[in-house]
C-alpha positions in Angstrom: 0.0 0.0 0.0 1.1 3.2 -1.0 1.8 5.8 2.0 3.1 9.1 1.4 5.6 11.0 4.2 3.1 13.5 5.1 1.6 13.5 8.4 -1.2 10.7 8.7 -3.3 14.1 10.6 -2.9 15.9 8.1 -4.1 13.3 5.5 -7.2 12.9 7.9 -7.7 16.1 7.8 -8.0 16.2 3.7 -10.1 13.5 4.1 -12.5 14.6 6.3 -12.7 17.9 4.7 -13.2 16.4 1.2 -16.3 14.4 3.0 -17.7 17.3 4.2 -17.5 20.0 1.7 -18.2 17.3 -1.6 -16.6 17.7 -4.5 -18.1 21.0 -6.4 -16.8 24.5 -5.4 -18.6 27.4 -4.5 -20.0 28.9 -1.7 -23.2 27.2 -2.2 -21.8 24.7 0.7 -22.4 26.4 3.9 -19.5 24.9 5.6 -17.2 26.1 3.2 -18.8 29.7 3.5 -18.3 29.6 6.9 -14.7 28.5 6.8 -14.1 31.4 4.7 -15.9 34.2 6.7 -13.8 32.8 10.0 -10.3 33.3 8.4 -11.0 36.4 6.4 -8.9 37.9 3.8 -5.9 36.5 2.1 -2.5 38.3 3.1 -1.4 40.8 1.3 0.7 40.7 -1.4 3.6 43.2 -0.5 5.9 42.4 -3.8 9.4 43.8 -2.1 11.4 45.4 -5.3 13.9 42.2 -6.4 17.5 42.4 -4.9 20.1 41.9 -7.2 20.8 38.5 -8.4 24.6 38.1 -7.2 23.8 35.3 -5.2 24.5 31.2 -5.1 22.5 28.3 -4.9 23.1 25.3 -3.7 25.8 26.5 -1.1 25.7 24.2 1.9 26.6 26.1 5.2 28.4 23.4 6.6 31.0 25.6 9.1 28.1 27.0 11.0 16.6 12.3 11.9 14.7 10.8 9.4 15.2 7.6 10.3 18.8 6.5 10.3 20.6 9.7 10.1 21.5 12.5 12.1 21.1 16.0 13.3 21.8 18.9 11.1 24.4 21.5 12.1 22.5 25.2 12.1 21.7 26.5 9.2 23.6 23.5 7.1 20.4 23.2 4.0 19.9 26.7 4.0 16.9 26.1 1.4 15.1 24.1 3.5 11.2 25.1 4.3 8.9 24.0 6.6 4.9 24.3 5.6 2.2 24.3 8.7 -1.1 24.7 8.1 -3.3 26.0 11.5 0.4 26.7 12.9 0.6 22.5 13.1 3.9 21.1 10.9 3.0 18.8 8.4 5.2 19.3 5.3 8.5 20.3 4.1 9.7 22.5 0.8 12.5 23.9 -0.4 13.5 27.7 -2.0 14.0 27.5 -5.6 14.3 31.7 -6.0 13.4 34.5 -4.2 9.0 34.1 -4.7 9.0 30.5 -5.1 9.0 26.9 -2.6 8.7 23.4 -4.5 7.3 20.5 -2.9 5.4 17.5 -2.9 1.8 18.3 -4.6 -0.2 15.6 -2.2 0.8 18.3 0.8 -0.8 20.7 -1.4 -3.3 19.1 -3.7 -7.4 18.7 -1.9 -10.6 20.7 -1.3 -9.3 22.1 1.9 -6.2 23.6 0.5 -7.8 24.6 -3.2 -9.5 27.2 -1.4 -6.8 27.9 1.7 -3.9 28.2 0.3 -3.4 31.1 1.9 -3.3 29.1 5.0 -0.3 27.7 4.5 2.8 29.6 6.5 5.9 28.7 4.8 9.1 29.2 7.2 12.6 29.3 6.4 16.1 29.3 8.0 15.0 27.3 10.6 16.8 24.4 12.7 14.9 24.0 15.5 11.5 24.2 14.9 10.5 24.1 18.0 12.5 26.9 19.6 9.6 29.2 20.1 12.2 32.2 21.0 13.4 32.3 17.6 11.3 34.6 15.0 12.3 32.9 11.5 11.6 34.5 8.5 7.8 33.3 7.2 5.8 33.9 4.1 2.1 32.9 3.1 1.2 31.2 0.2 -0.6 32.8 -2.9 -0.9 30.6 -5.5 0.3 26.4 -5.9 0.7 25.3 -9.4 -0.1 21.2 -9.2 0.1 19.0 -12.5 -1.4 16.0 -13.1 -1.3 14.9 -9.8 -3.5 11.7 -8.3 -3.4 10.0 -5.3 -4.3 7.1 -6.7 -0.8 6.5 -8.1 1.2 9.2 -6.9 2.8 10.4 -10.3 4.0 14.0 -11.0 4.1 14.6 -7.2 4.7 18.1 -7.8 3.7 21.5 -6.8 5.3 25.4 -7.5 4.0 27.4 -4.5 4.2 31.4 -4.9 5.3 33.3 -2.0 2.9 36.4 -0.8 6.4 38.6 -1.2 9.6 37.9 -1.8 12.2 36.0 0.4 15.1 37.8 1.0 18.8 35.9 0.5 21.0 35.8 3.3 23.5 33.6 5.2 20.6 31.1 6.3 18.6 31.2 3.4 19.6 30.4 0.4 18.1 28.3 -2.8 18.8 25.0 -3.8 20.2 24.9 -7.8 18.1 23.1 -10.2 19.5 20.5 -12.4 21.2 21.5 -16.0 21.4 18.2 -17.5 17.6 16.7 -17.6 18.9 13.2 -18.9 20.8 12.8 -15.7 20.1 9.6 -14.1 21.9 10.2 -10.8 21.9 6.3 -10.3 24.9 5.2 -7.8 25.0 9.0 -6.5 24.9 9.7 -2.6 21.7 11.5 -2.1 20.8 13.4 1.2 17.1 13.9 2.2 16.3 16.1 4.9 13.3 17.2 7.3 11.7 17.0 10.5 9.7 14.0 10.1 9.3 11.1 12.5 12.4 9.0 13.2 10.8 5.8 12.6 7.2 4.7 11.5 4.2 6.0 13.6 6.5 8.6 15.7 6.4 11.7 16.2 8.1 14.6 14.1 11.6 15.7 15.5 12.6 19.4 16.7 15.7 19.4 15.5 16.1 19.3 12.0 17.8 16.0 10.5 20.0 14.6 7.0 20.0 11.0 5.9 22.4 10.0 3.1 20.5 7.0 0.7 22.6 5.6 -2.7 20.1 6.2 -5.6 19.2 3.3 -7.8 17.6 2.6 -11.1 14.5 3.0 -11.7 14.8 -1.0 -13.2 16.0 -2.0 -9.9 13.4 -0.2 -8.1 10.7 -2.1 -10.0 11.8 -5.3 -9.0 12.1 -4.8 -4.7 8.6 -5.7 -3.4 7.5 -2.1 -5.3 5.4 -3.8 -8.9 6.4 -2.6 -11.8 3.6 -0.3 -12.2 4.1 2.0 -9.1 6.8 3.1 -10.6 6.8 5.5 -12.9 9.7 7.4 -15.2 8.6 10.2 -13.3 9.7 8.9 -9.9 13.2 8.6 -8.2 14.2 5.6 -5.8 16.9 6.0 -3.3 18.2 3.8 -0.5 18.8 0.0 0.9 16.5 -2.2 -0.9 18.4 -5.1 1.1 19.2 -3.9 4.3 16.7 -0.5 4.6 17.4 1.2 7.9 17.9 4.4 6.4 15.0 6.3 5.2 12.6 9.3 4.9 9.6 9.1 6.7 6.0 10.7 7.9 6.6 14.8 7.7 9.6 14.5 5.5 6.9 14.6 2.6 7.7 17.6 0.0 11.4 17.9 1.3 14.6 17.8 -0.6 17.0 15.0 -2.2 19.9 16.9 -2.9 23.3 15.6 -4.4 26.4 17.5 -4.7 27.9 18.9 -8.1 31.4 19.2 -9.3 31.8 22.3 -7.8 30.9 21.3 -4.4 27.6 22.8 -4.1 24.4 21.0 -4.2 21.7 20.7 -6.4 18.1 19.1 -6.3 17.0 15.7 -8.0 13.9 14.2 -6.1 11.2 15.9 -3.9 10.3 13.5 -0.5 6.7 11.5 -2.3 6.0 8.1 -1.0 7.4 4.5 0.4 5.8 1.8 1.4 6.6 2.3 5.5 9.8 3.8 6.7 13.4 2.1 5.9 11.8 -1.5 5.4 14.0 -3.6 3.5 12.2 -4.3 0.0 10.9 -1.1 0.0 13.3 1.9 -1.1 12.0 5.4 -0.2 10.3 7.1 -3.6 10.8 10.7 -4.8 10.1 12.8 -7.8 12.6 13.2 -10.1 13.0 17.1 -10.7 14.8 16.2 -13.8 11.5 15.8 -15.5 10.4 19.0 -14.5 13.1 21.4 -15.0 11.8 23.0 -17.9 7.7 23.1 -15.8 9.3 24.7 -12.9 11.2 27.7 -14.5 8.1 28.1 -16.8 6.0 28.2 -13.6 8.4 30.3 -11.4 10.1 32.7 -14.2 8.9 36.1 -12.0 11.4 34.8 -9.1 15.2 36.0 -9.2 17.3 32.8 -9.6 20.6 32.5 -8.4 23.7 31.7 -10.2 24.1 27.8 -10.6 
């Protein structure tokens, strides 16, 4: 059975909203009008003037738990994001340019969030998530571009969310670089996932934010672990110990960043955090989306945004 990394209260909360509001839009639905009237107006779109583009992506700060792996130093993925919805944690992202996150689109895609969007804080240059003492830079969401998303199979797990103003680039917050080469398999590559999701199945998400480093294999090898064939898809990216497991995303980590490092030392993106079959089982590698098939969709979708030098 398929089971995505995002939190199951989250996916009950889809669910249950889905149930109640039906499947039409419009205010017609009185629960849906309500919802609306309690949470008012969207956030403002302030649209800071650009700063120049003179910065990096992909630069890893690594001078300043997933299952299997280990704590983060502060500030070492300075592209991470962290997506809460009713200020609860449910999903991570990652900065692409200064107005746009990526992640997965089932932390997106529903009833609830096609109309509260706007709902969704998006936080970056954050370690401890926890630390309530700590005022890390946060944005709103204005706009999430899914594909052809479906939970029935999970394929094109995808989504381009639009920041309600830009984020500015700093020390701590930084973007991840897009791939160049789009027929890039990445197979034998060290990947690194990253998030604040549960440190094995059914736990509960970690403070602190954590790394896990998984081989990627091919997509042929993939399709013959306890995965069929036809879960599968060209679209989809599988990294880790088929054999062994132990090391693994898991619940939370959903819509996070697989990252592998370039030539020249800094780090670029190739899967978003999608689906597995548990957390670090053996037969059952952990699933991403492979961002090489979407290169060309995400600068299409995010071309407004200031990208950084790769």
């Amino acid at each position: 059975m398929k089971i995505s990394k995002l939190l199951t209260v989250s996916l009950i909360l889809i669910i249950c909203t889905k149930r109640s509001l039906g499947r039409e839009q419009g205010t017609r639905f009185p629960i849906l009008k309500n919802i609306l009237n309690i949470f008012g107006n969207r956030p403002p779109i302030h649209d800071t003037p650009p700063s120049p583009c003179s910065c990096s992506c992909g630069e890893r700060n690594e001078a300043s738990r997933i299952v299997g792996g280990q704590t983060t130093l502060q500030n070492e993925f300075p592209w991470i994001a962290r997506l809460s919805y009713f200020n609860r944690f449910y999903c991570g992202g990652m900065l692409i340019n200064d107005r746009y996150v990526l992640t997965a689109a089932h932390c997106v895609k529903g009833i609830l969030f096609r109309f509260m969007w706007f709902m969704i804080k998006v936080t970056f240059g954050e370690h401890d998530r926890c630390n309530e003492t700590r005022r890390p830079e946060t944005r709103f969401v204005l706009r999430a571009t899914v594909g052809q998303f479906s939970f029935l199979n999970f394929d094109n797990d995808i989504a381009i969310l639009r920041m309600n103003d830009r984020v500015p680039i700093t020390d701590t917050i930084k973007p991840i670089c897009l791939p160049k080469t789009k027929e890039k398999s990445y197979v034998g590559s060290k990947a690194i996932a990253s998030g604040w999701g549960t440190l094995k199945e059914d736990g509960k998400p970690t403070c602190i934010l954590q790394e896990v480093e998984v081989p990627v294999i091919s997509n042929e090898e993939c399709r013959k672990t306890n995965y069929s064939s036809q879960m599968i898809s060209d679209n989809m990216l599988c990294a880790g110990y088929p054999k062994t497991g132990g090391k693994d995303s898991c619940q939370g980590d959903s819509g996070g960043p697989l990252i592998t490092e370039k030539e020249d030392k800094r780090y670029e993106l190739i899967g978003i955090v999608s689906w597995g079959n548990g957390c670090a089982r053996p037969g059952y590698p952990g699933v991403y989306t492979r961002i090489t098939r979407y290169v060309d969709w995400i600068r299409e979708n995010s071309k407004d945004g200031c990208f950084c030098e790769d």
